[in-house]
N, C-alpha and C positions, 0 to 999 in steps of 0.2 A: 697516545696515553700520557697523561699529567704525571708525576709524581714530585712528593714533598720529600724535599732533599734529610730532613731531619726525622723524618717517618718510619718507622719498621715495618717493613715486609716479610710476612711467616716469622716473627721474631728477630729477622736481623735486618740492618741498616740498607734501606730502599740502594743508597750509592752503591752497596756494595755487590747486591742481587744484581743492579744492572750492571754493574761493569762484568760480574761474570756471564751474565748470558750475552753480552755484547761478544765476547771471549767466544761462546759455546757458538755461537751462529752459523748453524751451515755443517755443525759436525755430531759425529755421535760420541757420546763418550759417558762411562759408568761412574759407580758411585764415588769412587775415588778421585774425580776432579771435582766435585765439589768440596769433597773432605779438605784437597790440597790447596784449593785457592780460595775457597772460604775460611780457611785456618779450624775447623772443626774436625770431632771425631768422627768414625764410619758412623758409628749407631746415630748419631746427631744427622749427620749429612743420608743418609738413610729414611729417617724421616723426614727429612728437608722434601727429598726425591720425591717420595711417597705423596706429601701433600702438594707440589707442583704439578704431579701428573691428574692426580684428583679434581684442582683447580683447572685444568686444560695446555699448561703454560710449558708441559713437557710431556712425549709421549716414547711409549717404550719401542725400542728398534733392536735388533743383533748385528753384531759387527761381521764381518766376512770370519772373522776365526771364532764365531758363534756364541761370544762372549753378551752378558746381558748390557744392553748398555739402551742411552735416553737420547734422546734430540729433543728441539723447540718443535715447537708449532706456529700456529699463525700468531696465536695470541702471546707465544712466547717473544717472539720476534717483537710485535709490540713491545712486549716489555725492552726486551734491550736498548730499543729507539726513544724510549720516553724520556718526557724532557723535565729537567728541574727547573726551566723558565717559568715565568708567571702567563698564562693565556693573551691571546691577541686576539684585536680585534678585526670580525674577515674585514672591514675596510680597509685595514692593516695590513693586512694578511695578503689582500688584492697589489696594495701598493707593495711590497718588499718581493712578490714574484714577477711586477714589471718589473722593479730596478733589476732583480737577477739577470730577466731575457738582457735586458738592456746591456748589462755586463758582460753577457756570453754572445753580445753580437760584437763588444767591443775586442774580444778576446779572439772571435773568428779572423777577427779584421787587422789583427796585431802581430808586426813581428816579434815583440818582447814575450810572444806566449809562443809555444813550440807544440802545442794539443791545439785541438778545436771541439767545440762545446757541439754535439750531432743531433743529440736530445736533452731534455728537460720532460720529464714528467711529474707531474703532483698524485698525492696518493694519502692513504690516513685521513686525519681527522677535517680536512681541507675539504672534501668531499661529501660529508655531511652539510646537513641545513642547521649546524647548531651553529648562533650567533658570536660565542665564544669560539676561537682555535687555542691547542695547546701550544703548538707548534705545526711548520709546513714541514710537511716530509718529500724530500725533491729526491729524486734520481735522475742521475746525472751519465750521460754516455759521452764519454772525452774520448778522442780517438788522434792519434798521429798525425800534422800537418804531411811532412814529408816521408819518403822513402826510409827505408832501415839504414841506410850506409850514409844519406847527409843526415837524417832525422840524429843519430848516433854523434856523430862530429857538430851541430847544433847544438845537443845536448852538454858536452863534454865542454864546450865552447861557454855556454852557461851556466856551467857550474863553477869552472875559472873563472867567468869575472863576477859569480857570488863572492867567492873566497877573497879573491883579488880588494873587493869592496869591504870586507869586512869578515862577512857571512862563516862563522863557527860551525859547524857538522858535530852534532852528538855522538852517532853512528855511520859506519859507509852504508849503511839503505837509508839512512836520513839522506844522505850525500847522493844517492844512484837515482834516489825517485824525487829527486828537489825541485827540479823541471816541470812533472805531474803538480807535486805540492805547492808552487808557486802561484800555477791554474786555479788551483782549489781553491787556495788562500784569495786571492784575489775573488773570486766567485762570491766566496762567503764573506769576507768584510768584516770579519768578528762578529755577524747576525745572530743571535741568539733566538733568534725567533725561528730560524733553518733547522732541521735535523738530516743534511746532507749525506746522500749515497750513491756509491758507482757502479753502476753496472750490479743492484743489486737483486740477488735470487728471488726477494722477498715476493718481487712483479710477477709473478710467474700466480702467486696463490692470492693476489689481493688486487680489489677495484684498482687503475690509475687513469690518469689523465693528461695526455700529453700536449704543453703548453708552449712548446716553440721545437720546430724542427728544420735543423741546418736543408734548406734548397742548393744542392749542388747539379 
């Protein structure tokens, strides 16, 4: 899914809808997180509900303690994933998921990465015969080079010599998953043409197509 970064959706700003359903993905939750992270009132965010579940983009669920509450859908997920890029072209589109495999054999093959790239699948609008792409929608299954007790002390080892180099931490889970983040970072390249995910649930309800897989 395309969207225009300056656009309204249901009345309010496309950026903003998507960062909240990026936020909601994968959980249940009632009318009052949209109230709270959309900065609106109940009766606003009430009808907000109202017109997403209508649209398809949210469908109504109970929580274990039987309270009314919403989830996405397939088309909701969409939504979260949509990109403000400008469309590519698949001949484009063909060359930026070689360079990726190409990447993630560099990365199997590297001690300066501490993951390894296991799979690659494509999925969304890639899959299509439309000439245009919005963006590639990849998932990504990174799994642990070594054992838990050296993988652990490898990690811990490059995270000192981030720091040691320069490397600033915002947060200590910026700090604990920098290892992972390095992987990614490196994978992606600042592509904008990617809409990169891990290990994510989406596969489970929608076509994909798996484009390189680690031979061990």
């Amino acid at each position: 899914m395309h969207l225009d970064k300056s656009s309204l959706f249901f009345g309010y700003p496309a950026s903003l809808i998507r960062k909240v359903f990026r936020e909601l993905r994968g959980g249940d939750v009632d009318v009052r997180y949209f109230s709270r992270h959309m900065g609106i009132n109940k009766a606003d965010a009430v009808r907000l509900v109202n017109k997403l579940i209508k649209e398809g983009y949210l469908k109504r669920t109970t929580s274990i303690r039987n309270y009314k509450t919403v989830s996405t859908t397939v088309k909701g997920n969409s939504l979260a994933m949509a990109s403000f890029a400008p469309p590519i072209t698949r001949q484009t589109a063909n060359k930026k998921i070689a360079e990726l495999i190409e990447r993630a054999k560099i990365v199997n093959k590297s001690n300066d990465h501490l993951y390894k790239v296991k799979r690659i699948a494509v999925f969304g609008s890639y899959l299509t015969d439309k000439d245009k792409i919005n963006d590639i929608d990849i998932d990504i299954i990174l799994e642990r080079k070594f054992t838990d007790e050296i993988q652990k002390e490898k990690e811990d080892a490059c995270i000192k010599r981030a720091i040691s180099e320069g490397k600033v931490f915002r947060n200590f889970v910026e700090q604990l998953f920098y290892p992972t983040y390095h992987t990614q970072k490196f994978l992606k390249q600042h592509s904008r043409a990617f809409s990169l995910h891990y290990e994510d649930k989406i596969l489970k309800n929608v076509e994909y197509k798996i484009v390189y897989e680690l031979k061990e």
